[in-house]
C-alpha positions, 0 to 999 in steps of 0.5 A, spaced: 155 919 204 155 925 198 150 929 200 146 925 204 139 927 205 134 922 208 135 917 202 131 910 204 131 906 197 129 898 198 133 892 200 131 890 193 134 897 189 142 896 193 141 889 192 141 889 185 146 895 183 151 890 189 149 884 185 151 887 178 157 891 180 161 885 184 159 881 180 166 880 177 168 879 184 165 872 184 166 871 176 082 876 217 076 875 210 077 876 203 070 880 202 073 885 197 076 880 194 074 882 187 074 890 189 077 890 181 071 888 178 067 893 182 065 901 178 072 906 179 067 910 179 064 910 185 070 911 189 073 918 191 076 922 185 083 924 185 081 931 186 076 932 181 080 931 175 078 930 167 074 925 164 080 925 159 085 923 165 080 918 170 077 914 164 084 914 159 086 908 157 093 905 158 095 902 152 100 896 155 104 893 150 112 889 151 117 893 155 123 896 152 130 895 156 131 900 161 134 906 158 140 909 162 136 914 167 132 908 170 138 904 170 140 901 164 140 893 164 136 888 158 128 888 157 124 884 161 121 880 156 117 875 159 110 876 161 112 884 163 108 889 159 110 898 161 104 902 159 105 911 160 099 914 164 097 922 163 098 924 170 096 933 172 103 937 172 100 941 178 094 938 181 091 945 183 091 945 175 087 939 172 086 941 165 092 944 165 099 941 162 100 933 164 107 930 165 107 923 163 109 917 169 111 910 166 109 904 169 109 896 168 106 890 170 105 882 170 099 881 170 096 876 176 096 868 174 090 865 177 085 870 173 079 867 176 081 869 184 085 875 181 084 880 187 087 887 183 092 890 182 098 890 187 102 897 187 110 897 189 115 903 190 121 901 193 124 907 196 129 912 194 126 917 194 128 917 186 128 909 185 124 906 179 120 901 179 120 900 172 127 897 173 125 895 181 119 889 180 121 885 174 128 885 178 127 882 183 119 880 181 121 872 183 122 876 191 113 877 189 111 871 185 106 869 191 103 874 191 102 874 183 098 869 184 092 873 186 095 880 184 097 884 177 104 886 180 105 894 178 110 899 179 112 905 176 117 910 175 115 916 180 114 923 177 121 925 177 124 919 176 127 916 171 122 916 165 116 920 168 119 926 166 126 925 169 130 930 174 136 932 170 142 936 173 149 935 172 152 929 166 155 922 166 162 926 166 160 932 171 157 927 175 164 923 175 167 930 178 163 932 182 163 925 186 170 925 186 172 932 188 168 933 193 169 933 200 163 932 204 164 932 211 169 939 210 175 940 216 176 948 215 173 954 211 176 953 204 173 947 203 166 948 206 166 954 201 168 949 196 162 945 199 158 950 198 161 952 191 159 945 188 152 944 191 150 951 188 153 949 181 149 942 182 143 946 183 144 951 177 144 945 173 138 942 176 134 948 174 137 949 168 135 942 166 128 940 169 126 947 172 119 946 170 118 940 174 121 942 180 116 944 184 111 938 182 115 932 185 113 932 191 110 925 195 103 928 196 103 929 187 105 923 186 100 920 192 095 922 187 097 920 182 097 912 185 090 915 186 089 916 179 093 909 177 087 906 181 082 909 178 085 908 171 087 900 172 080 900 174 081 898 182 075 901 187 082 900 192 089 902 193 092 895 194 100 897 196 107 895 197 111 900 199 118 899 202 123 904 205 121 911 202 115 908 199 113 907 207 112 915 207 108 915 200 104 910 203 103 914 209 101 919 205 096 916 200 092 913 206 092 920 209 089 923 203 084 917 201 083 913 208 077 910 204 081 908 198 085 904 202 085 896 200 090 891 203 097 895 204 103 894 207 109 898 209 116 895 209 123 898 213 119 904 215 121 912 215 119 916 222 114 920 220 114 924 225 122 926 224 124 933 221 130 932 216 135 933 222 132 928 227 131 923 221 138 924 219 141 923 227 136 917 227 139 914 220 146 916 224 145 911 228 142 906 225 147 905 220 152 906 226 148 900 229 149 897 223 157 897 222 157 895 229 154 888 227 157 887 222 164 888 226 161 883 231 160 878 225 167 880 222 171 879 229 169 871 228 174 871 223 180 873 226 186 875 223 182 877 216 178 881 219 179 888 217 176 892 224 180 887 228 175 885 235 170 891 233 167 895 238 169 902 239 177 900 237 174 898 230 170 904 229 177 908 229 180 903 224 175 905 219 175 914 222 183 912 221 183 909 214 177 914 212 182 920 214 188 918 210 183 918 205 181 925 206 188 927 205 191 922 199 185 918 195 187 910 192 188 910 186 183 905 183 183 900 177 178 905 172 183 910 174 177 914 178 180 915 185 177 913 192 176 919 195 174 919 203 166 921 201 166 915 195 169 910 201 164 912 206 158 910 200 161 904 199 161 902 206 154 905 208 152 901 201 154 894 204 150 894 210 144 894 206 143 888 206 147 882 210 149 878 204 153 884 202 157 884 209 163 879 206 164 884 201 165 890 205 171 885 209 174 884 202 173 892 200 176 895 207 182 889 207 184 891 199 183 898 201 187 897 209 192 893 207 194 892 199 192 900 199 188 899 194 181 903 191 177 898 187 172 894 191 170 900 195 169 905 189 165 898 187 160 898 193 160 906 192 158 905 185 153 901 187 149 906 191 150 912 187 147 908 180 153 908 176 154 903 171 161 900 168 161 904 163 160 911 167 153 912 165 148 914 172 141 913 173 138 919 176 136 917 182 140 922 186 139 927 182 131 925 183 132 923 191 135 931 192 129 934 188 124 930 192 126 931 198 127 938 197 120 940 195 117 936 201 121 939 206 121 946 208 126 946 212 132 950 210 139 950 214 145 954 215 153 952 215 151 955 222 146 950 223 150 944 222 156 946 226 151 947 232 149 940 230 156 936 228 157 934 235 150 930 236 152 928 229 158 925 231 156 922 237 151 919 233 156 916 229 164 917 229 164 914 223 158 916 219 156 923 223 159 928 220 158 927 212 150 926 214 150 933 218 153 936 212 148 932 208 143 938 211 145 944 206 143 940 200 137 943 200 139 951 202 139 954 195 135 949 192 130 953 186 123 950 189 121 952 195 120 946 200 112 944 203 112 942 209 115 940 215 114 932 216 108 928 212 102 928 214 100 921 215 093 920 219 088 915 217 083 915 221 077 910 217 083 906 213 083 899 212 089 896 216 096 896 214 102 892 216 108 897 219 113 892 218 120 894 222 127 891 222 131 891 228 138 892 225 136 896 219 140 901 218 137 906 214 130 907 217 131 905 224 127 900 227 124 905 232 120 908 225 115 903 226 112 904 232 112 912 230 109 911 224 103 906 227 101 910 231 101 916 227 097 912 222 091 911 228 088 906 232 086 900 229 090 902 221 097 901 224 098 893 224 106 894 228 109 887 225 117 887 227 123 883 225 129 881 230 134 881 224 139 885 220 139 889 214 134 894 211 127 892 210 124 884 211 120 881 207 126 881 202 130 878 208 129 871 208 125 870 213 119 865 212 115 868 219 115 875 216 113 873 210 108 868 211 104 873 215 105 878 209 103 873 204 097 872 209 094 879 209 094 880 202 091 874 200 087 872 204 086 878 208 087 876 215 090 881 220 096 879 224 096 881 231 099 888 233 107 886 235 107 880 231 114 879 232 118 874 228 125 872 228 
C-alpha cells in the first residue's frame, strides 16, 4: 500500500469509507461505579499543567457537519454535542502555546447509573473520532446506557490542528504516479523524489506541529480530557492504533486507569520493520482466507482454487498493472500500488470480501479499474468529489515522530527478500513503506512504546486470529507487557480487524460485562 507505514485504523474507520464508496455498487463489582462524581482533583495531574487548562470549562454545543479533513459527510444531529479542549502545544512547556483538540460526545441515558465518561479512538493513527463514533454510535448504544460516549480528534488529525501536505489535486498525482514497490533504480529515485516532495509540503504547511503529534502527547491530553469532563478515571476504548494509545496512557498514569478495553492490538513490542513483516503476514493470512472462501464459488472466483496458485494470479495482475495502469470511469487510472490498496482495504472486514470478488473479476476479465479504485478510495479517504481527509497525511506525521528509526534504500533491499517471504503479494510495497520516515523534518522519539502498567486496573486485550492488520500474536505481547494481573488476554476465533465490531455476541457480551458491571473475564477468554 502507498507508503505503508504501520497503519492500523479500526474496523469501524475502513467499514464506513466501504460502505459510502460502494454504495453505487448495491444502489467483577462496580465499586467506582460513580468515579464521575468524585473531585478530579484528587487524581494525578496531567503533568503539572495550569489551572486555565485542568479547570477550563467545555462549552459543548450541537455538532457541525464534518469538515473535509476529518472526513466530510451530514452532522450528526440527534443527541451529539462537539466541544474544543485547550490541550499544552509541548507538554515541557505548559503555559506555553496550546493547540486546540475537537472532541464530541452523547451524553449517557440512565443519568442515574451513569458510570463516566467512555473515551474511543478508533485507530489510524490519524482517524477521527468526530466522524468515527457518531457513525457507528448504533455498534456502542449498550454501553451508552452507563457511559457518555466521547471521542476526539487526536492532535494532528483532523480539526485539532490537522497536519497539512500536499492538496486534493497534488494528492490525485501523487497516488497515481507513484510506484511503491520500485523494480530498477530510476524508479527508486522517482520514489524517493516524491517522498521528499511530499515531506516538504508537510513542513511547509504544518512545521510547527510536527514535532508535537506524538502518541505520548496525546496520552496526556486524554488525561487532561479526564480531568476536564470531571472523571477520577480514564475509562477507554481503543481499537487498532488506539490499542498503542492505551497502552501508553496506562504506562504514564497506571492510577488513573479505570475499565479500558483494547481491541485488534498493535505489538508493542515490535520496531517498524518487525511490525511491518508481522502486518505482512497477517494481510497475507488474511487474503488467503478469503480465497479459500472465494474458491466456494467455482468459476466466478477471480483466484481460482487459492492457495499459492491464487496469490500469483493476483502478483501476475498486480504486475501488468505496474507496466500498463486500467483506465477507469473518473478518468483517474488504476495503478499497481492503487490496486494493491483497494485489495488490502477489503480485507478489513469480512462483509467486504464479496466486493473484492466483484473488483479483481472486472479488473482480470473485463480490464476494468473501477471497483478497485473504489475499494482504494476508500482507504485512502478520498471522497466522490476528490476531496481527502488528512488521515494519511496525520498517519505518516505520527508515526514518524514516534519512531526513531530511520532506514536506507540499502536497508530495504537487505529486507525485501524477508518481506517477500512474508507476503508474494503484499511484501514489497511494505518493505518500501520504511523510507517514509527517512528525510521526515521532525525527529523521531523512541524505538517501541513503553507500555508498563504495574498498579493499573485491569484491561481486556481483545485479539482476532484472522486479523490482518494487527496480527493475532499483538495480544498476547501486549498482555504481558501490560503486566501481571493488568493485561486480561480475551482472543476471537474469526476474520477481519479487530472483534467487538465482528458480530460476535460471545466477544461482545464479556466486553459489555466489564464495563458495565466491572466483571473481569478469565485470561484466555476465548470466543468464536
Amino acid at each position: 500500500m502507498p507508503s505503508s507505514i504501520r497503519t492500523t485504523r479500526s474496523r469501524a474507520l475502513v467499514s464506513a469509507a466501504l460502505v459510502l464508496a460502494l454504495a453505487a455498487l448495491t444502489g467483577c463489582g462496580g465499586d467506582d461505579d460513580k468515579d464521575s462524581a468524585s473531585d478530579p482533583s484528587s487524581s494525578a495531574p496531567a503533568g503539572g499543567l495550569p489551572a486555565a487548562l485542568t479547570q477550563q470549562k467545555l462549552d459543548w454545543k450541537e455538532c457541525a457537519a464534518p469538515t473535509s479533513a476529518q472526513g466530510g459527510g451530514e452532522a450528526p444531529g440527534g443527541d451529539w454535542q462537539c466541544a474544543t479542549l485547550k490541550a499544552p502545544l509541548d507538554y515541557a512547556k505548559p503555559d506555553g502555546d496550546t493547540i486546540d483538540v475537537a472532541l464530541t460526545r452523547a451524553q449517557a441515558k440512565d443519568k442515574g447509573k451513569r458510570i463516566g465518561s467512555l473515551v474511543f479512538n478508533f485507530g489510524g493513527p490519524g482517524g477521527s473520532g468526530i466522524t468515527g463514533l457518531p457513525g457507528f454510535a448504533e455498534e456502542y448504544d449498550t454501553l451508552r446506557s452507563r457511559y457518555d460516549l466521547v471521542s476526539f480528534d487526536p492532535r494532528g488529525v483532523g480539526e485539532s490542528s490537522g497536519v497539512r501536505c500536499l492538496g486534493d489535486k497534488e494528492l490525485d498525482t501523487y497516488y497515481t504516479t507513484v510506484d511503491g514497490s520500485p523494480d530498477d533504480d530510476a524508479e527508486v529515485t522517482a520514489l524517493t523524489a516524491a517522498t521528499k516532495k511530499y515531506d516538504d509540503a508537510c513542513r511547509k504547511n504544518s512545521g510547527k506541529v510536527l514535532p508535537y503529534v506524538d502518541t505520548v502527547s496525546a496520552a496526556r491530553d486524554m488525561d487532561l480530557m479526564r480531568q476536564v469532563l470531571g472523571d477520577k478515571k480514564l475509562y477507554y476504548f481503543g481499537i487498532s492504533y488506539g490499542t498503542e494509545l492505551g497502552g501508553v496512557y496506562a504506562h504514564l498514569y497506571p492510577k488513573n486507569v479505570g475499565r479500558s478495553v483494547l481491541d485488534a492490538v498493535v505489538d508493542p513490542t515490535e520496531d517498524p520493520v518487525t511490525g511491518s513483516i508481522a502486518q505482512a503476514k497477517g494481510f497475507q493470512l488474511a487474503l488467503e482466507n478469503y480465497m479459500k472462501d472465494c474458491a466456494k464459488q467455482g468459476r466466478l472466483c477471480p483466484t481460482g482454487k487459492g492457495g499459492a496458485a491464487g496469490s500469483q494470479k493476483i502478483v501476475a495482475l498486480l504486475n501488468k498493472l505496474d507496466k500498463k495502469p486500467l483506465e477507469t470511469e473518473d478518468g483517474r487510472k488504476l495503478t499497481q500500488e492503487l490496486a494493491l490498496t483497494g485489495i488490502g482495504a477489503a480485507l478489513y472486514d469480512k462483509e467486504a470480501w464479496q466486493y473484492l470478488t466483484i473488483a479483481l473479476n472486472e479488473a482480470m476479465r473485463a480490464g476494468k479499474g473501477n471497483t478497485l479504485l473504489l475499494l482504494a478510495d476508500s482507504y485512502l479517504s478520498r471522497d466522490d468529489q476528490g476531496r481527502y481527509a488528512n488521515i494519511q497525511a496525520a498517519n505518516r506525521a505520527i508515526n514518524c515522530v514516534d519512531d526513531k528509526q530511520r532506514y536506507t534504500v540499502e536497508d530495504v533491499r537487505a529486507k525485501l527478500p524477508e518481506f517477500r517471504k512474508a507476503s508474494p503479494v503484499f511484501g514489497e510495497s511494505m518493505a518500501w513503506g520504511m523510507t517514509s520516515c527517512t528525510g521526515w523534518p521532525a525527529a523521531g522519539k523512541t524505538e517501541h512504546p513503553e507500555v508498563s502498567a504495574k498498579g493499573s486496573a485491569p484491561i481486556l486485550v481483545i485479539g482476532n486470529t484472522g486479523d490482518p492488520a494487527t496480527p493475532y500474536e499483538g495480544a498476547r505481547k501486549m498482555a504481558k507487557e501490560l503486566g501481571d494481573g493488568v493485561g486480561i488476554e480475551v482472543t476471537l476465533k474469526g476474520e477481519g480487524h479487530g472483534g467487538y465490531n465482528s458480530g460476535n455476541s460471545c466477544l461482545k457480551q464479556a466486553v459489555d460485562a466489564y464495563l458495565l458491571e466491572g466483571k473481569v473475564p478469565a485470561s484466555g477468554t476465548t470466543c468464536s
